[in-house]
N, C-alpha and C positions, 0 to 999 in steps of 0.2 A: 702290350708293349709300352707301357706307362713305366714311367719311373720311379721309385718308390713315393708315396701317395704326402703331401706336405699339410701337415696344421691349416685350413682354413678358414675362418669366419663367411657367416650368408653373404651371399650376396646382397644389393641393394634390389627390394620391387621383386614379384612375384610371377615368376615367367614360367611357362612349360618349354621342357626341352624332348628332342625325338633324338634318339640313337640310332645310326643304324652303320650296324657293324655282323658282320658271321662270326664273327671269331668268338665265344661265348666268353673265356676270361677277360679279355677286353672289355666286349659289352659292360659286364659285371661290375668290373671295374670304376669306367666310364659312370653307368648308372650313379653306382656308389657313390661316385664324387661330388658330382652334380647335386644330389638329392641333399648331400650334407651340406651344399654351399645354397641349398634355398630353393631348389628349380624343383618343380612337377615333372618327374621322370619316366618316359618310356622309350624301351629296347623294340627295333624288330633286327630282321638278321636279313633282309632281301631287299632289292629297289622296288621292286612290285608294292611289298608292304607298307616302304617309306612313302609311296603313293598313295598309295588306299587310307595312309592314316590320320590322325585329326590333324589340323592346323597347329604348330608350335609355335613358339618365339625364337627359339634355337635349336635348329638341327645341326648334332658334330655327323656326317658323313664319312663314313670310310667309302673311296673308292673301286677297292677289290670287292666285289660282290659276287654272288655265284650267281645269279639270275641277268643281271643288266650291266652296260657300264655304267661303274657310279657318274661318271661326265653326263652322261645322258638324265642322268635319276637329278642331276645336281640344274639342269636345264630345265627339267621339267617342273622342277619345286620351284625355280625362281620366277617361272614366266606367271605362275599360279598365287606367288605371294611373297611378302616383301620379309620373310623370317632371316634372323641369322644363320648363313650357311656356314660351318667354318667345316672344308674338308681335311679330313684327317690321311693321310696314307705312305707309305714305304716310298711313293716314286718323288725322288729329291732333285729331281734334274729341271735346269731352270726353265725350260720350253714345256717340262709339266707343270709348274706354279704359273704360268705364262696361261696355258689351256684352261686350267683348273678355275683360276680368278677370271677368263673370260667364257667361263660357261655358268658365272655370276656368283661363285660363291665369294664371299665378304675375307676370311681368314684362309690361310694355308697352311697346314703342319704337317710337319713327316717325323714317322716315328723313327723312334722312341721319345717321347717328349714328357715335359714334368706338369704333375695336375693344377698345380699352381700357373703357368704358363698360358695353359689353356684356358681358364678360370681367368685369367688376364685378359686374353685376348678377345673373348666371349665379352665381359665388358665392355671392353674398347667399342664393338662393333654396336652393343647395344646403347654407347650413349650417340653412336652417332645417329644410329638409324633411329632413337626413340625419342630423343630430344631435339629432335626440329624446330625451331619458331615456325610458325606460319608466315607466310610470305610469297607476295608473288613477287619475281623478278621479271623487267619486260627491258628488250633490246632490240631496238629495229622489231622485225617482224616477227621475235625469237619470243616465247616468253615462258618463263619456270616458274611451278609452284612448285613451292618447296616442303608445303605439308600432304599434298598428295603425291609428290614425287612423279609430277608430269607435266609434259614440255609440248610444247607446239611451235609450229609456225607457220604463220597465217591464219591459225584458230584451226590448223590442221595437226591432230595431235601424235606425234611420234615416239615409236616404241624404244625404248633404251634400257638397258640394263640396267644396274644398279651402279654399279662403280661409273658406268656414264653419264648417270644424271648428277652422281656426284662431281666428278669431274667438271661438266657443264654448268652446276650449280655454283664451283669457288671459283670459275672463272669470271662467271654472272655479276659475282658480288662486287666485283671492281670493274668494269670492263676499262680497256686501255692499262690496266697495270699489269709489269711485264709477273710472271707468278714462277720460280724454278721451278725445276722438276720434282725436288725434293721437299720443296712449300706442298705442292699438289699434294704426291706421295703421300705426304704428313697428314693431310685434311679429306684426300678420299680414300685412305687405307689406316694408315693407324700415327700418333703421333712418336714412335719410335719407327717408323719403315726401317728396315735394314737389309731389303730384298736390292734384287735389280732393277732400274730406273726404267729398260728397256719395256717393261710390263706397261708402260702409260702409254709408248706410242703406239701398241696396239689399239689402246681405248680411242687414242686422240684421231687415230687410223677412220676408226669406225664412227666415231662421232660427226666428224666432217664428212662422212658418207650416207652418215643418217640426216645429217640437218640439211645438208646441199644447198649451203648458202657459202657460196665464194669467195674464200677470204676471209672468213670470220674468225675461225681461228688460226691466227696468225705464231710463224714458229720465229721466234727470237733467239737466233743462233748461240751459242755459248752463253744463253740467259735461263731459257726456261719457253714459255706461252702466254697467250694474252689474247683477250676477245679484240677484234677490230672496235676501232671506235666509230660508230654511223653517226 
């Protein structure tokens, strides 16, 4: 369900991608694309599979699978490893990009979508997640690194998704500056966002349930968030 297929040039850097799609002309597709903009290519067609298979840099996920749900399959790869997830699938409703992004995948596309697009987006994800500086950030008793992509507090280290250490990490970077919604957006999803805003306060939901520090992050009514200042 690709759109007809656009002129690409490689990508930048040398990354393996995993498919996993049942649909075979998709797949093929998908493959094809991929392979011509630079990436190390491979197809399975089950969640079982996408399991069992080596480690990637980027996996595009379809979530119709005939074995598993892909939510579940997209859970299981993120807790295991920090690859681009970008799921691909038919269901356009915004409580599923809602689900989907918080069962940790990185991108979200529903088809029918153009190979260039995705190709877009598959970078976006890979300069955030690859080009990190190294850095720790520390606040109060809170503290992020930002090249392991792991948070503690009290030297007690807490487990967080991906878009939530993102989140936690641009909020780190200034604490006391108020940040909108759409700053966030921009810096833990892509620098074009043009989904719903509501998808953060899920994160921001769970964030302050994971850190259970009181008041830390702080909601700045018709502004946006912002770390308390200790």
């Amino acid at each position: 369900m690709l759109h007809a297929p656009e002129e690409l040039g490689s990508d930048d850097g040398h990354y393996t991608a995993l498919v996993v799609e049942d649909d075979q002309a998709i797949a093929t597709q998908l493959v094809r694309g991929l392979a011509l903009a630079g990436y190390s290519t491979t197809a399975v067609a089950s969640g079982r599979a996408a399991l069992e298979a080596l480690p990637a840099d980027v996996v595009v996920l379809d979530l119709g699978l005939p074995d598993m749900d892909g939510l579940e399959v997209c859970k299981r790869l993120r807790a295991r490893s920090e690859a681009a997830i970008i799921v691909v699938t038919a269901r356009d409703e915004e409580a599923d990009r809602v689900i989907g992004l918080d069962c940790g995948a990185d991108d979200y596309l529903v088809k029918p979508f153009g190979r260039a697009e995705l190709h877009a987006r598959i970078r976006a994800v890979l300069r955030r997640t690859r080009a990190v500086e190294s850095e720790v950030l520390r606040h109060g008793d809170l503290e992020v690194d930002t090249r392991t992509c792991k948070a503690a507090v009290a030297g007690r280290e807490i487990e967080l998704t991906r878009k939530e250490f993102d989140i936690l990490a641009c909020l780190m970077a200034d604490p006391g500056r108020v940040l909108s919604r759409q700053q966030i957006l921009e810096q833990a999803w892509d620098a074009h966002w043009y989904g719903p805003t509501k998808v953060l306060d899920v994160h921001i939901a769970a964030l302050r349930r994971k850190l259970a520090i009181p008041g830390l992050i702080e909601t700045v009514y018709g502004r946006g968030f912002r770390l308390a200042e200790r």
